[in-house]
Residue frames as a rotation matrix with the C-alpha (Angstrom) as fourth column:
UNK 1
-0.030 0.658 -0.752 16.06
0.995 0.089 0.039 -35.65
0.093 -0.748 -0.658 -11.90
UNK 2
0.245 0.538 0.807 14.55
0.434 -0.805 0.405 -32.25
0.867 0.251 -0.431 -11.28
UNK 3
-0.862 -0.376 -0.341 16.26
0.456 -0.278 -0.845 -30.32
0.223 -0.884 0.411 -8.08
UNK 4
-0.938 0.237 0.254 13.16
-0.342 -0.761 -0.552 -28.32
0.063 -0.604 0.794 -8.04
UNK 5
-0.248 0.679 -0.691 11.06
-0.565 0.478 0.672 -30.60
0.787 0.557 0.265 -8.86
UNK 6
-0.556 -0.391 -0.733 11.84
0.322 0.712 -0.624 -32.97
0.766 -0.583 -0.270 -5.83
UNK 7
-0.968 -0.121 0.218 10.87
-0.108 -0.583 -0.805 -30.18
0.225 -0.803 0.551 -3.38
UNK 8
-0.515 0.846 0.138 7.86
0.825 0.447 0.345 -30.42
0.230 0.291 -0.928 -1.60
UNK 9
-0.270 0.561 0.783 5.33
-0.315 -0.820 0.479 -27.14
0.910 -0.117 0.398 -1.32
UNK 10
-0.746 0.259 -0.614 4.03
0.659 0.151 -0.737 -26.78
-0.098 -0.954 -0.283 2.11
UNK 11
0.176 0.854 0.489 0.46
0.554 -0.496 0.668 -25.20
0.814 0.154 -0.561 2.49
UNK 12
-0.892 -0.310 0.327 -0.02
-0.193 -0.392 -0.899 -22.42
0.408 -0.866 0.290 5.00
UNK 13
-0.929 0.366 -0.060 -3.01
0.343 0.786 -0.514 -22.71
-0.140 -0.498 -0.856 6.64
UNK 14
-0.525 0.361 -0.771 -4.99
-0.706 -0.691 0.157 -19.99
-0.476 0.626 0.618 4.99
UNK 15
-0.383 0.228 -0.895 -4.95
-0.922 -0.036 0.385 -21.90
0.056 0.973 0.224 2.19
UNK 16
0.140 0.537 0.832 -7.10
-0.256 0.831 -0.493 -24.44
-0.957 -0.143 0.254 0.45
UNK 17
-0.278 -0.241 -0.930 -6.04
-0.957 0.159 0.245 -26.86
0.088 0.957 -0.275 -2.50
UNK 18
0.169 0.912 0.374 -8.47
-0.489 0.407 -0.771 -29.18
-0.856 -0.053 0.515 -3.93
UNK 19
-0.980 -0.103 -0.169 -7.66
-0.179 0.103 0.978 -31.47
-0.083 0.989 -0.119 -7.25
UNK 20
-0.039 0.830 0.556 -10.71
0.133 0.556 -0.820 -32.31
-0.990 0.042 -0.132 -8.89
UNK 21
0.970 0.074 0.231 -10.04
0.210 0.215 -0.954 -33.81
-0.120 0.974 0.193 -12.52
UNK 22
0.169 -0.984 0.047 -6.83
0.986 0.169 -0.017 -32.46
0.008 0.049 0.999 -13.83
UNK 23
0.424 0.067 0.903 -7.87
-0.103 -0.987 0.122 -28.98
0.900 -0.144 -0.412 -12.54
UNK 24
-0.281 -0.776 -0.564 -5.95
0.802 0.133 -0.582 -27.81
0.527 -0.616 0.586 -9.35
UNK 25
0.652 0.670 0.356 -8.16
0.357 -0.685 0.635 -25.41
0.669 -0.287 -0.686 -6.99
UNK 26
-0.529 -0.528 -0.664 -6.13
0.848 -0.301 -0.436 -22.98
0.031 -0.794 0.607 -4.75
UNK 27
0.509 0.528 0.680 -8.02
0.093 -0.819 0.566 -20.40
0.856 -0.225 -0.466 -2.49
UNK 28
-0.552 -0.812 -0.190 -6.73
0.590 -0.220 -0.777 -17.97
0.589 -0.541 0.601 -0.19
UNK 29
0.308 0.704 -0.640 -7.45
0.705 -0.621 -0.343 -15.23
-0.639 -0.345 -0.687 1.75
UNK 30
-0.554 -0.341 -0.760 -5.83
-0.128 -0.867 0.482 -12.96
-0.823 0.364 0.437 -1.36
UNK 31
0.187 0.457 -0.870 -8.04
-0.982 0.094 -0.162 -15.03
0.008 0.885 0.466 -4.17
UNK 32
0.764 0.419 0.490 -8.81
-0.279 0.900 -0.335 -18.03
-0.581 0.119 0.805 -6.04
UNK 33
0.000 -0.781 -0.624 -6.65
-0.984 -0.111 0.138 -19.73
-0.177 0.614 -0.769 -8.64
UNK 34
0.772 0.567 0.288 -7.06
-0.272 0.704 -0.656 -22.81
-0.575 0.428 0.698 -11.24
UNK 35
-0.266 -0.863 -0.430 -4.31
-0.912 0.080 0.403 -24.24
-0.313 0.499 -0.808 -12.58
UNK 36
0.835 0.494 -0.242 -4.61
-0.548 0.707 -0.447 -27.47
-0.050 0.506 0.861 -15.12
UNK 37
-0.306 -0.900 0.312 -2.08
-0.806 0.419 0.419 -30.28
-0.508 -0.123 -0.853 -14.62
UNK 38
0.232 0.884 -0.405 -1.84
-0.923 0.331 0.194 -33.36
0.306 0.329 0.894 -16.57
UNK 39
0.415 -0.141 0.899 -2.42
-0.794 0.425 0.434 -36.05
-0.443 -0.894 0.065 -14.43
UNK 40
0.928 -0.339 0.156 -1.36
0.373 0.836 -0.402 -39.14
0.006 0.431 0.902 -17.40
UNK 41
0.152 -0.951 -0.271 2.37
0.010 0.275 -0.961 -37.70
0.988 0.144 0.051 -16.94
UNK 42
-0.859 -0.398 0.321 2.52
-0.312 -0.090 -0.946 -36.67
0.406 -0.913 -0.047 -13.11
UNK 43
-0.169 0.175 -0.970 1.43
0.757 0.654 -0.014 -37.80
0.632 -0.736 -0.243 -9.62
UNK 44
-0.429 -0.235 0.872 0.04
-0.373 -0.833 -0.407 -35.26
0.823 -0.500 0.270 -7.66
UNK 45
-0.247 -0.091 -0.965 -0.12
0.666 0.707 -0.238 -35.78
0.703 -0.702 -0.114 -3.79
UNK 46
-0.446 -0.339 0.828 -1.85
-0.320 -0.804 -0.502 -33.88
0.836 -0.489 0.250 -1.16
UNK 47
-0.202 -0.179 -0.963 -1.35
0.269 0.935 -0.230 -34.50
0.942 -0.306 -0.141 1.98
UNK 48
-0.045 0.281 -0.959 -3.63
0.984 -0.151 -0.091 -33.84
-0.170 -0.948 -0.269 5.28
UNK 49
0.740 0.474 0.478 -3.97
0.555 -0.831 -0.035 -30.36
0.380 0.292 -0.878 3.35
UNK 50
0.607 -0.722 -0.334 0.04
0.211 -0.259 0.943 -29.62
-0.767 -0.642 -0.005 5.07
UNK 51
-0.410 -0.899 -0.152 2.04
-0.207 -0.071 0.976 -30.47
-0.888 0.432 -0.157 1.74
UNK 52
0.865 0.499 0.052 1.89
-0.232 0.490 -0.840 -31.19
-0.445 0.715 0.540 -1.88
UNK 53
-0.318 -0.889 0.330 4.00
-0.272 0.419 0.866 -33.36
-0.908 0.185 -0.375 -4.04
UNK 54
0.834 0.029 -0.552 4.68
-0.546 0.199 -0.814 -33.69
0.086 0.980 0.182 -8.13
UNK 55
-0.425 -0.859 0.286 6.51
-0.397 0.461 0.794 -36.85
-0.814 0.224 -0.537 -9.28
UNK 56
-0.241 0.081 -0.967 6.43
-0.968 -0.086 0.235 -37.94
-0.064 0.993 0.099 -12.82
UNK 57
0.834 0.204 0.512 5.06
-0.192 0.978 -0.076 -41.67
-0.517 -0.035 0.855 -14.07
UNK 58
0.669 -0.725 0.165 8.00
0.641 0.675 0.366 -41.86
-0.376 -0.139 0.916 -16.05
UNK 59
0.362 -0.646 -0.673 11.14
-0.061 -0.736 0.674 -40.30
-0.930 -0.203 -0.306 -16.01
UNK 60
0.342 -0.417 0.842 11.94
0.939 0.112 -0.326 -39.29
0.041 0.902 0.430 -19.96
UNK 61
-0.673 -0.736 0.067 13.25
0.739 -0.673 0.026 -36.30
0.026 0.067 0.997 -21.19
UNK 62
-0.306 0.827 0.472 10.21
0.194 -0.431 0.881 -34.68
0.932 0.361 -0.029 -22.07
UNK 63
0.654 0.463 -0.599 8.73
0.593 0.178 0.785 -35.08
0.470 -0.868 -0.158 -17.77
UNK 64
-0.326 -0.649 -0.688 11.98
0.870 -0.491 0.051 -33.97
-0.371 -0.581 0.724 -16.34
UNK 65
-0.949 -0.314 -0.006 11.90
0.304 -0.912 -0.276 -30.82
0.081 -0.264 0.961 -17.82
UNK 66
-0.102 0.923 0.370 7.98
0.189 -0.347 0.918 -30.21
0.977 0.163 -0.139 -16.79
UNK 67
0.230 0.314 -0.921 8.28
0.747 0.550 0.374 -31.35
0.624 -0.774 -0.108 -13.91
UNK 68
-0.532 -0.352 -0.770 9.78
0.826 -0.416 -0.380 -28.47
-0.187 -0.839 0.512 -12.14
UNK 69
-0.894 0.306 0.326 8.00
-0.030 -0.768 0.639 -26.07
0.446 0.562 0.696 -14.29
UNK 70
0.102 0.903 -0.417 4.55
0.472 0.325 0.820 -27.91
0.876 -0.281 -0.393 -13.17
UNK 71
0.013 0.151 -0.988 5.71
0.975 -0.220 -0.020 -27.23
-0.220 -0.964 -0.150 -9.31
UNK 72
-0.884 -0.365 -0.294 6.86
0.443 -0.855 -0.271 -24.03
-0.152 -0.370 0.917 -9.53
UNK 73
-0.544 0.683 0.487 3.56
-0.421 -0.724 0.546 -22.78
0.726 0.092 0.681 -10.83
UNK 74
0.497 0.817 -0.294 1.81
0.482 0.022 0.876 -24.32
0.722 -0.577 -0.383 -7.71
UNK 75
-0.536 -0.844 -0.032 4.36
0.714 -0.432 -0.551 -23.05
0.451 -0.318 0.834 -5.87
UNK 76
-0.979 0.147 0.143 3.51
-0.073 -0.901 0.429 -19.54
0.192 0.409 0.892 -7.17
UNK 77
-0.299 0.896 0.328 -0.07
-0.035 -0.354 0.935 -19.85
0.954 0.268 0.137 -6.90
UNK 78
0.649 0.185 -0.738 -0.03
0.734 0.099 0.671 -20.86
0.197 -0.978 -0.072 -3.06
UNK 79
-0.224 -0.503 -0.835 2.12
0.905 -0.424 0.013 -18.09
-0.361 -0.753 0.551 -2.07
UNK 80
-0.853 0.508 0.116 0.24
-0.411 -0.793 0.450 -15.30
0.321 0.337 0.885 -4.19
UNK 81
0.032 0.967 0.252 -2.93
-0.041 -0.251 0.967 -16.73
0.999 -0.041 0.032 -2.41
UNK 82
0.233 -0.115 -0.966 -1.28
0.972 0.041 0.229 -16.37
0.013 -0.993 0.121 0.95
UNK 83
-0.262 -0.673 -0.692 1.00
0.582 -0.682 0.443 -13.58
-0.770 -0.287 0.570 0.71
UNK 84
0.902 0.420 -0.097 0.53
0.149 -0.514 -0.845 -11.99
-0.404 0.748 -0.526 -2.79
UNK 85
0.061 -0.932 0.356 3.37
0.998 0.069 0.009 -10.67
-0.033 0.355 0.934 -4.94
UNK 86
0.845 0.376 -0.380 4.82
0.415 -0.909 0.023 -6.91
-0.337 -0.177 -0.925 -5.06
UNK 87
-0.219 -0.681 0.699 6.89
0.934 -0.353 -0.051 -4.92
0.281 0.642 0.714 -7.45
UNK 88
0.344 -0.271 -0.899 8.17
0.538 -0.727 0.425 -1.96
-0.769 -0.631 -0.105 -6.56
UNK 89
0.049 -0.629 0.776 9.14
0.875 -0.347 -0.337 0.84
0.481 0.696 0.533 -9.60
UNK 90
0.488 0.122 -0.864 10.50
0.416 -0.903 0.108 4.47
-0.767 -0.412 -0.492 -9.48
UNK 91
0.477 0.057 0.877 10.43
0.777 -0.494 -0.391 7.23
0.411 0.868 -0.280 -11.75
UNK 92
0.304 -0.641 -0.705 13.54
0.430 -0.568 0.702 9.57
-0.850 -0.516 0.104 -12.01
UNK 93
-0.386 -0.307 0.870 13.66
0.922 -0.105 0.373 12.10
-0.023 0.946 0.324 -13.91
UNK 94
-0.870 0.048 -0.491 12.49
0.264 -0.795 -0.546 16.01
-0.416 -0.605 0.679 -13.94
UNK 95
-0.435 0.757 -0.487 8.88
-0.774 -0.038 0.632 16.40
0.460 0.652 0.602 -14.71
UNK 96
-0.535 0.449 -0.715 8.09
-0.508 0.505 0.697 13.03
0.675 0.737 -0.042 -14.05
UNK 97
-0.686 0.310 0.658 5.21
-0.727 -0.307 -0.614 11.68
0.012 -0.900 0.436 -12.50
UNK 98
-0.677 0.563 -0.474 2.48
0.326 0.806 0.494 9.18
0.660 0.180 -0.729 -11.91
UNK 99
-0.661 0.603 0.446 -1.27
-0.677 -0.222 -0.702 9.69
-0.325 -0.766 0.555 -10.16
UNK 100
-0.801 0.500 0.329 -4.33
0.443 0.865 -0.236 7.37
-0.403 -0.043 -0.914 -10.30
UNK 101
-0.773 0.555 -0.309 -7.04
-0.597 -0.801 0.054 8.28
-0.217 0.226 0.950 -11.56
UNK 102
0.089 0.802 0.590 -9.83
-0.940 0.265 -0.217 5.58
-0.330 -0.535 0.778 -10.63
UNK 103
0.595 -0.183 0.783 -8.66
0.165 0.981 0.104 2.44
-0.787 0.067 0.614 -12.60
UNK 104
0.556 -0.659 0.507 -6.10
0.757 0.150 -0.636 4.50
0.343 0.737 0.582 -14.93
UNK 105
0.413 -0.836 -0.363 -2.70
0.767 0.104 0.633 5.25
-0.491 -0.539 0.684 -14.47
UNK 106
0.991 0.094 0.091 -1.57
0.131 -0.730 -0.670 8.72
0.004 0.677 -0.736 -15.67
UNK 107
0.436 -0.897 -0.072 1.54
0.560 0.208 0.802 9.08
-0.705 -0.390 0.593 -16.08
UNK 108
0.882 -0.469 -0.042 3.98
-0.428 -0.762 -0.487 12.14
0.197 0.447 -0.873 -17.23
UNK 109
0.317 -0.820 0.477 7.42
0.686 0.545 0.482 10.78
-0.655 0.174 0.735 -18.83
UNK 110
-0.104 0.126 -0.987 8.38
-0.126 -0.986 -0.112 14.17
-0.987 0.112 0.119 -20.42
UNK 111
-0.168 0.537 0.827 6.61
0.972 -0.048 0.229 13.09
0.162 0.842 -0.514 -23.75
UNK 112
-0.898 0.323 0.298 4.42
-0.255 -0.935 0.245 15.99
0.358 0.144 0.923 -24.74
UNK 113
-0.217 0.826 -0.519 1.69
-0.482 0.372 0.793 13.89
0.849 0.423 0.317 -23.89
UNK 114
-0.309 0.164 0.937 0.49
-0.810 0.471 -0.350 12.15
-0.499 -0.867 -0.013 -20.29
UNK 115
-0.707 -0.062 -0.704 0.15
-0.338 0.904 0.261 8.51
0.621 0.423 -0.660 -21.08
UNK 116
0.240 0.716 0.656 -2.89
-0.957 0.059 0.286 6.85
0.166 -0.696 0.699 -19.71
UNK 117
-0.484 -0.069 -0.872 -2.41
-0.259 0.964 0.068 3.04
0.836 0.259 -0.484 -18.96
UNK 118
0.027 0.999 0.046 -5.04
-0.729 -0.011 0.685 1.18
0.684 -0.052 0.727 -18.24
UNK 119
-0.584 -0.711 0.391 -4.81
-0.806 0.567 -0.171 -1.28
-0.100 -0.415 -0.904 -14.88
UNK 120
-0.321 0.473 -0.821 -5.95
-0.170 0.823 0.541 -4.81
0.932 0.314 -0.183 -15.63
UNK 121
0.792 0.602 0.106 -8.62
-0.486 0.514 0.707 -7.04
0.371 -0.611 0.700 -12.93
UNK 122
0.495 -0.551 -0.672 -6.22
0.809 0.575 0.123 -8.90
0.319 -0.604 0.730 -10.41
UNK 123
-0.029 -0.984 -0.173 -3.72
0.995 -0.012 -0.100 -5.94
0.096 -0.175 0.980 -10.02
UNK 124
0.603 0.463 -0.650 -3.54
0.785 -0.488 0.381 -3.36
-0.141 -0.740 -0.658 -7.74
UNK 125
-0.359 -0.920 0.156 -1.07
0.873 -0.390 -0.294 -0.47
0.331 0.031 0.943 -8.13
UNK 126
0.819 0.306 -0.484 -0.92
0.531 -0.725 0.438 2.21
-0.217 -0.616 -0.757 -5.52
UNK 127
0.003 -0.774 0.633 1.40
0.622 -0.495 -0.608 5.36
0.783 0.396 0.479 -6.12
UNK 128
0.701 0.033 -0.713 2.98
0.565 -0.636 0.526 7.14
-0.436 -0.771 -0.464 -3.31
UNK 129
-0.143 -0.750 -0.646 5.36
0.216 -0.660 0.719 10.76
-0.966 -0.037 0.257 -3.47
UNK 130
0.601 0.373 -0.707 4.08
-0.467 -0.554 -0.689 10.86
-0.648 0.744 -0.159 -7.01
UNK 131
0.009 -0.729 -0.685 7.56
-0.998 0.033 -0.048 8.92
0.057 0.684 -0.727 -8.30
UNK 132
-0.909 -0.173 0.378 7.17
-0.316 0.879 -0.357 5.29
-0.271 -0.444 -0.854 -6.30
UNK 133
0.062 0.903 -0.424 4.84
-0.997 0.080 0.023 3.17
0.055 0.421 0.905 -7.79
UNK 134
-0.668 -0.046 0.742 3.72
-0.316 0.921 -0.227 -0.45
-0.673 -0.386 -0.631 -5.54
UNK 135
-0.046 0.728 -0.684 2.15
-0.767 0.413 0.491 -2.78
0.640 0.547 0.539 -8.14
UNK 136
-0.568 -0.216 0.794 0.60
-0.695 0.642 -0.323 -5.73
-0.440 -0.736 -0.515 -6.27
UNK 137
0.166 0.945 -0.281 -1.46
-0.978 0.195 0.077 -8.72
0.127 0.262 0.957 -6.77
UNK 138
0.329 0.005 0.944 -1.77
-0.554 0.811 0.189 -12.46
-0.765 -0.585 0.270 -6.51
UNK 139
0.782 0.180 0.597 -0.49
0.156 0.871 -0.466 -13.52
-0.604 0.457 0.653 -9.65
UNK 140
0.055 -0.924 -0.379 3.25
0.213 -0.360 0.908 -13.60
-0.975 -0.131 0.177 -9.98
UNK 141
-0.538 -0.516 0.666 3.26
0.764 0.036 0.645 -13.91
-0.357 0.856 0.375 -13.73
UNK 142
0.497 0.829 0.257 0.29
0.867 -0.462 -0.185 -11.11
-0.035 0.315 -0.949 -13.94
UNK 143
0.699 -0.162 -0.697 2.50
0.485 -0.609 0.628 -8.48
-0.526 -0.777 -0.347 -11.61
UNK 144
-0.038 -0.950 0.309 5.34
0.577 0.232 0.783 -9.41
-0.816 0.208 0.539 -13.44
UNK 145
-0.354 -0.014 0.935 3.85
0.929 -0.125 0.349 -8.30
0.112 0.992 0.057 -16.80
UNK 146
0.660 0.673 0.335 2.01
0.699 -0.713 0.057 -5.17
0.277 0.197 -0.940 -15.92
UNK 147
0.365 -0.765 -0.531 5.57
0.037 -0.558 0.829 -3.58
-0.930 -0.322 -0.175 -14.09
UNK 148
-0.483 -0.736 0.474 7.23
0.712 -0.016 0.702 -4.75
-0.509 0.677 0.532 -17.66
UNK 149
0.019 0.766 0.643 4.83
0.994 -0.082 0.068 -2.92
0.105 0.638 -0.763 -19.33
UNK 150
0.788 0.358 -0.501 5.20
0.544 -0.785 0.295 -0.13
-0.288 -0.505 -0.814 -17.44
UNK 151
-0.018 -0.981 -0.195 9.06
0.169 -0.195 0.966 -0.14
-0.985 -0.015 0.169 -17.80
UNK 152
-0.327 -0.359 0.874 8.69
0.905 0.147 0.399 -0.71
-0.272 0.922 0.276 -21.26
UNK 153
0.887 0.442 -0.130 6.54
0.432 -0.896 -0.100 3.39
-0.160 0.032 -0.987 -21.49
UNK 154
0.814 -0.495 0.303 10.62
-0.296 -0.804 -0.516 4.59
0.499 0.330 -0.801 -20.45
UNK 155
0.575 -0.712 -0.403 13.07
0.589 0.703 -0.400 2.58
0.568 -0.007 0.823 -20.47
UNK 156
0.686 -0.609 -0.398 16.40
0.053 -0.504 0.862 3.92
-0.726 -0.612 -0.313 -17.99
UNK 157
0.794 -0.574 0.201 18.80
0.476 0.382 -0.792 5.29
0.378 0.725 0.576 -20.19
UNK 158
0.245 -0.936 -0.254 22.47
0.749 0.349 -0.564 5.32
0.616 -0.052 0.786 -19.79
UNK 159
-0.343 -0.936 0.074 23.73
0.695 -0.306 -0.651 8.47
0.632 -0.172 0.756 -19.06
UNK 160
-0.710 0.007 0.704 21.55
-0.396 -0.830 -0.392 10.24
0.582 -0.557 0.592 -16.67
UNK 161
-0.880 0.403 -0.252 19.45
0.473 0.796 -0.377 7.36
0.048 -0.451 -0.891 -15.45
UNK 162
-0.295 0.948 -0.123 15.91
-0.906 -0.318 -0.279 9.15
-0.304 0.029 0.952 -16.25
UNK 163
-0.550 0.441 -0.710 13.22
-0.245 0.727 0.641 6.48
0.798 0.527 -0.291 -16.76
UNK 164
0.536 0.732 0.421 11.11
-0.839 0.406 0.363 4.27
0.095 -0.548 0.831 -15.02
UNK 165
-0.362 -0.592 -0.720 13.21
-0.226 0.805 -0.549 1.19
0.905 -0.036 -0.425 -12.98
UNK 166
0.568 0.461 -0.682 12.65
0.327 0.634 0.701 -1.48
0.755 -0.621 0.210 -10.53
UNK 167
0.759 -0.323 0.566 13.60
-0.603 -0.677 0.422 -0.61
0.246 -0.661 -0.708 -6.97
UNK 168
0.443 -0.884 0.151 16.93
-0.394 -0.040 0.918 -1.12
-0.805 -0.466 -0.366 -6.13
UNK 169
0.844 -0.134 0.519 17.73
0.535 0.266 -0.802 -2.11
-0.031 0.955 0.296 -10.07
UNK 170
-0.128 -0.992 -0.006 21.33
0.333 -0.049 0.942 -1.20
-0.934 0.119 0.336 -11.41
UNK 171
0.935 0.296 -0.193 21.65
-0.128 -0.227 -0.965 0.96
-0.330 0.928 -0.175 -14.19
UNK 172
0.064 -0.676 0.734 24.76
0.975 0.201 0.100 0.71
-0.215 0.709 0.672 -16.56
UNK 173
0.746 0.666 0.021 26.23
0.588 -0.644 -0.490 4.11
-0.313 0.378 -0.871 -16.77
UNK 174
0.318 -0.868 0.380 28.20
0.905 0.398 0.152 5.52
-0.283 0.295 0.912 -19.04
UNK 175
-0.519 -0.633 -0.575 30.66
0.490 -0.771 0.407 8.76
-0.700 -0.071 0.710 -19.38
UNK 176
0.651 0.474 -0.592 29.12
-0.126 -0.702 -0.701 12.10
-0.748 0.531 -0.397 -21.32
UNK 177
0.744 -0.513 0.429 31.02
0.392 -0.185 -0.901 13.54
0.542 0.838 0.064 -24.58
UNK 178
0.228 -0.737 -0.636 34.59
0.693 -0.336 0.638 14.90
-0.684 -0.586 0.434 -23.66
UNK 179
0.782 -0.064 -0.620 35.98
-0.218 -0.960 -0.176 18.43
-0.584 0.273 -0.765 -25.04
């Protein structure tokens, strides 16, 4: 049995979720969102528009482990169209910086070069102090990738923690040369 599976989602009141076929409509006030379940292994159940519920038709090996997978992405889509999601990064290091520049992201990582990166449709990303950079948007797995992405421009390395990390992230640091 599936521990997270079991759980049921509660709607807030925002929201609307709608099956129709083995499509799965969820609208907020933050956006829409389509999600494709298939209905010949699971039961889906919504109730009075308050809760929803995934239980498998039958319990093999193969269901169990969808089965939480299945919720969690409705999960995830009803609370990124209520609430949204938000990643926090910051950039430490001397030199380095970030400004907007109408839908691209400039950004000075002492390269020789300002990196432009480009911000994708769903995902917002405001920069404040020049070093804090708030990516937002309704789609956890969208947010998720465009922060890695970012990180991935300058990585934190060891021994003076310059780079580009998640707020309140641990670095790993380790002792200079000795004499």
């Amino acid at each position: 049995m599936s521990k997270i599976g079991k759980i049921n989602i509660s709607i807030p009141e925002k929201v609307k979720v709608i099956l129709s076929g083995n499509m799965i409509n969820i609208e907020g006030p933050l956006g829409k969102k389509s999600l494709n379940i298939d209905l010949e292994i699971f039961d889906l159940n919504i109730t009075e528009g308050k809760e929803v519920s995934i239980k498998p038709k039958k319990n093999t090996q193969d269901t169990k482990r969808l089965w939480g997978m299945n919720r969690s992405l409705i999960n995830n889509a009803i609370i990124g169209a209520s609430t949204g999601y938000e990643k926090i990064l910051e950039l430490s290091g001397v030199g380095y910086r970030a400004a907007l520049k109408g839908n691209v992201l400039n950004l000075q990582l002492g390269f020789s070069h300002d990196i432009n990166f480009d911000i994708p449709e769903g995902v917002k990303i405001q920069v404040e102090k020049q070093i804090i950079l708030k990516i937002t948007g309704n789609d956890k797995q969208q947010v998720g990738m465009v922060a890695s992405q970012i990180k991935s421009l300058r990585p934190p390395e060891p021994y003076k923690g310059k780079g580009i990390k998640e707020q309140g992230q641990y670095i790993l640091r380790k002792e200079g040369k000795k004499k």
